[in-house]
C-alpha positions, 0 to 999 in steps of 0.5 A: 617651463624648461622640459627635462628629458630623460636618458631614452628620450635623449637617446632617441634625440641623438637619432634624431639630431644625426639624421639632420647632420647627416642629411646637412653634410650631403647637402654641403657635399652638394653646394657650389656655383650654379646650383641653385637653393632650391635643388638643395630643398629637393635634396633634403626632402627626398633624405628625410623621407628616405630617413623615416622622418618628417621635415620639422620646417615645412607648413611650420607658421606657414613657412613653405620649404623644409629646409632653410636656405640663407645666401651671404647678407640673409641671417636666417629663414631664407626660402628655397628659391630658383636662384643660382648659388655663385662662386663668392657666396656663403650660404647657410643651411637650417634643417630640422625633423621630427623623428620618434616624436622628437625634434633634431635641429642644426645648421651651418654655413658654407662655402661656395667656391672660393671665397673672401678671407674675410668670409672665411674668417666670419665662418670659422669664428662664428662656428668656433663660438658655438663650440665655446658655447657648447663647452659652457652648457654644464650643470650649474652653469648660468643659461647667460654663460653660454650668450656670455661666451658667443658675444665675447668670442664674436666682438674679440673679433671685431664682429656683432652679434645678431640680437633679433633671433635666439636660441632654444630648448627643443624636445617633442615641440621644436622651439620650447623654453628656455630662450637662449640669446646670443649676447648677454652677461655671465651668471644670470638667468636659469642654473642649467639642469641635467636632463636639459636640451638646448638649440644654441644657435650663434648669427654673427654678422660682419657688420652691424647686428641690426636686422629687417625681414623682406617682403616675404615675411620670412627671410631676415637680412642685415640692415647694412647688408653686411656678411652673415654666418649661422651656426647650430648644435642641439646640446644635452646638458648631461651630468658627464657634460655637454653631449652635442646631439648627433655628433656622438661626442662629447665637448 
């Protein structure tokens, strides 16, 4: 069942949702060789309890940190650790909160130092992917326009989409329906509705799209150990268009 929301409870969700950027700019700030994932967990706890807010992720299914830290092959659900960032990596940062009874969910990658071309190429089209699909989520648009929109901008590049791990809705529960793959034909699947709230979150890899998890259960990595990029928006579907929750702009 896809929730709507209200004009107030997406007011409230634009709070929310600008606490998790603004807390992921200061952690971006933070990045760079010889720090390590774990001082960036540390960071963001001490932000969001400084924001009046409650880490989303931390004890979510037993995971162990609020923050999640995924390091150039890791796709996503990686767990901050001791280990040192160094120059050459690109990491991802996935970071939600539960706020006024709402959640605000985003992530993006960085990265640290100087890095590949063909990193900074992975980065660049994987967050301009989202804001393709971000411009797809109008009223009476199909969910699948906006999987559509990720794959075809990906592959265009000569890049894969991640097939394990989707996007969602989000709300007073932190994954509702509907899910949102990063692949997928136009035109199918459920018209979106004003009044919808939709984590969209495009993982491309510079490889192959096929994933395994590691032995701690949780962080996800390409099979091939290819390159990895993550990116993510909680968009309200609003009858004046897509308004991309914390940002306070509309696309």
């Amino acid at each position: 069942m896809i929730i709507l929301k209200s004009p107030a409870e997406i007011k409230i969700m634009e709070r929310s949702n600008g606490i998790v950027h603004r807390i992921l700019n200061c952690l971006v700030e933070k990045t760079r060789p010889g720090v390590t994932t774990m001082e960036l967990e540390d960071i963001s706890c001490e932000l969001v309890t400084k924001s009046g807010a409650r880490p989303a992720f931390l004890g979510y299914k037993g995971f162990s940190a609020a923050l999640c830290t995924s390091v150039n092959e890791e796709v996503v659900h990686g767990i901050p650790s001791s280990r040192l960032l160094k120059e050459g990596d690109i990491l991802s940062l996935d970071l939600g909160v539960l706020y006024e009874g709402y959640f605000g969910d985003a992530a993006l990658t960085v990265p640290v130092g100087k890095i590949s071309e063909k990193a900074r190429k992975l980065i660049r089209v994987t967050k301009e992917a989202l804001q393709k699909a971000v411009e797809h989520a109008t009223v009476n648009n199909r969910l699948s326009d906006i999987s559509a929109a990720i794959q075809q901008h990906a592959e265009k590049h000569g890049f894969s989409v991640i097939r394990e791990f989707v996007g969602h809705g989000i709300g007073k529960d932190l994954h509702e329906d509907p899910q949102i793959p990063n692949f997928g034909e136009p035109g199918k699947g459920p018209p979106l509705r004003a009044g919808m709230v939709l984590a969209i979150e495009p993982m491309i890899s510079s490889g192959s799209w096929e994933v395994e998890v590691k032995p701690d259960g949780w962080t996800a990595v390409t099979r091939d150990r290819s390159l990895t990029a993550h990116f993510e928006y909680s968009v309200a579907v609003t009858e004046e268009g897509p308004l991309v929750l914390g940002l306070s702009s509309r696309n």
